[in-house]
N, C-alpha and C positions, 0 to 999 in steps of 0.2 A: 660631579662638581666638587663638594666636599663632603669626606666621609663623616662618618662618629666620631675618630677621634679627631680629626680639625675639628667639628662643632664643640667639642667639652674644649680642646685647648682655646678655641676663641670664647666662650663663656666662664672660662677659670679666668683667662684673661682680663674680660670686661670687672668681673667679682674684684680680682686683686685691683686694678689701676682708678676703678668708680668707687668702688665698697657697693654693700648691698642695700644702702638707702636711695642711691643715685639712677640705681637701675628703674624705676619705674618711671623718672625725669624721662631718663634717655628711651625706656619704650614709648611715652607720649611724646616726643619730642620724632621720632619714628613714625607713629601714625599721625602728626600733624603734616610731616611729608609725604606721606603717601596721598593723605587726603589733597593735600595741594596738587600732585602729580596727577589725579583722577581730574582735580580741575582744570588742570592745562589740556589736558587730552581729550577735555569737554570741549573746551576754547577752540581746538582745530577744529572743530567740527563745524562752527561758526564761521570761521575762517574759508574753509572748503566752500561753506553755501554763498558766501561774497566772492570767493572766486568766481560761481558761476554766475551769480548775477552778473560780475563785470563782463565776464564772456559774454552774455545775455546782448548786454546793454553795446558792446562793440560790435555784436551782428549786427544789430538795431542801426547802431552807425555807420555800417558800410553800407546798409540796405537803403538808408538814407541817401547817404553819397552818391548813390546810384542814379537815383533821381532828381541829382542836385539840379535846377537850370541850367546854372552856368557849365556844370560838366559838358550838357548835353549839348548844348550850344557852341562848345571848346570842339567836340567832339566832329558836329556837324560841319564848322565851318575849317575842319584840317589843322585845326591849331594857330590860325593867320593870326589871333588876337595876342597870344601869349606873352608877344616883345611889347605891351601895353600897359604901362605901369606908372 
């Protein structure tokens, strides 16, 4: 990725364009994003377990449908009631 000398030219870099009082802003200003980035990636993981619940919850609803009355009774009598509205 990058060697030693890309790292000194980007750290001489940061020194000239910050100065060296700025630098420890921008190192915490660095680990406040990382820490945020640890929490989004927390956050998926949340998100993944409501996906399954809603999957869950859409079996539940077809297994429902299944035994709905009226399906069965649609079913039974060839569809004659359909045009009924």
């Amino acid at each position: 990725m990058f060697g030693p000398t890309e790292i000194t030219l980007i750290i001489v870099a940061v020194v000239l364009l910050f100065g060296g009082k700025k630098i420890p802003e921008l190192a915490k200003g660095v680990g406040k994003g990382i820490r945020e980035f640890k929490k989004a990636t927390e956050d998926t993981e949340i998100t993944e377990n409501i996906k399954d619940i809603a999957s869950e919850i859409k079996d539940i609803k077809n297994d429902v449908d299944k035994i709905n009355p009226k399906k069965i009774l649609e079913q039974n009598s060839g569809g004659k009631n359909k045009s009924k509205k």
